[in-house]
N, C-alpha and C positions, 0 to 999 in steps of 0.2 A: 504494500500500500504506500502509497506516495504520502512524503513528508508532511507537505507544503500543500495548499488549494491548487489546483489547476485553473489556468485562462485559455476559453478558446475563443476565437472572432474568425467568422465565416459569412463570405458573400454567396447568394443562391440565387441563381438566374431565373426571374419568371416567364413562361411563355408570354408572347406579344400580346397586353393589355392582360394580363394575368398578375400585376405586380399586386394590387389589391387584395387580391383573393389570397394569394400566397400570404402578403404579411399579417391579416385576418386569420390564415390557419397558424402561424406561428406565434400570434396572439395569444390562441386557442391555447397553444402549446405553452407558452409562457404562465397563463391563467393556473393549469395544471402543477405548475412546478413549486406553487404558495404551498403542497403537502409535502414538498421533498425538502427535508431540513437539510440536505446535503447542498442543495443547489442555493448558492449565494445571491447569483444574479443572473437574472434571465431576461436579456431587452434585446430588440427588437425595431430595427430604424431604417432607416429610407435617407436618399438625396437625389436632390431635383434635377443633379447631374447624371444620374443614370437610373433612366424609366424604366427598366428593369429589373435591378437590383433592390434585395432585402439581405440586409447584415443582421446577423445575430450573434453579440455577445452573452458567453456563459463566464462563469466562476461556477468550481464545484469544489467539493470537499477533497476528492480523490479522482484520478482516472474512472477507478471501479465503480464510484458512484455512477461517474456519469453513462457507461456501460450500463449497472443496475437499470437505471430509467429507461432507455431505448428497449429493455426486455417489456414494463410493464405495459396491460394490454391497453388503458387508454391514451399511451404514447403509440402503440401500435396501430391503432384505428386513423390517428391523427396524421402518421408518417404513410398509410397506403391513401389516404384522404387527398393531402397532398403533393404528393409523386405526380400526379397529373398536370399539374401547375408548374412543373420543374420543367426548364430549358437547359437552364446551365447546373450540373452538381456542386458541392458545396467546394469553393475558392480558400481554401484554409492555411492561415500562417501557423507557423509553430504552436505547439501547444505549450504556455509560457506556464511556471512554476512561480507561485506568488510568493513573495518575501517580504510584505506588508504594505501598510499607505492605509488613507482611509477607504474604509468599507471593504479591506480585503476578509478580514474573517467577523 
């Protein structure tokens, strides 16, 4: 199990006129994440420089948490909901290891 929280930041391409919809389902997905004490921070953002694009930052407890969640089924319902919606797969930098700051733990 990892020391430290983990940080992930990832861009997901929505099909053409589909950005809506998309950051609506990761809304959805976000909403969900208030019962997982493991997950720090779950946001979810847009910019008007690219009409297709939604970024979604996490903070988690562990790698394994965030593993855990993608297993439970109403994160599963949510990820085949949204698949449709997907143009580009998730654009993802490193996954950073937190060392503090505000609102890291």
């Amino acid at each position: 199990m990892s020391d430290h929280p983990i940080v992930m930041h990832a861009r997901l391409g929505a099909k053409e006129g589909k950005r809506d919809a998309l950051a609506a389902n990761l809304l959805r997905a976000a909403a969900t994440m208030d019962a997982a004490t493991a997950c720090r921070l779950y946001v979810v953002s847009t910019t008007d420089s690219d009409p297709n694009g939604v970024w979604v930052t996490e903070i988690w407890d562990s790698p394994e948490d965030h593993a855990a969640s993608l297993k439970q089924p109403e994160t599963q319902k949510l990820i085949a909901e949204t698949m449709p919606l997907i143009a580009e797969f998730p654009q993802r930098g490193p996954t950073l290891s937190v060392l503090g700051g505000k609102g890291a733990r």
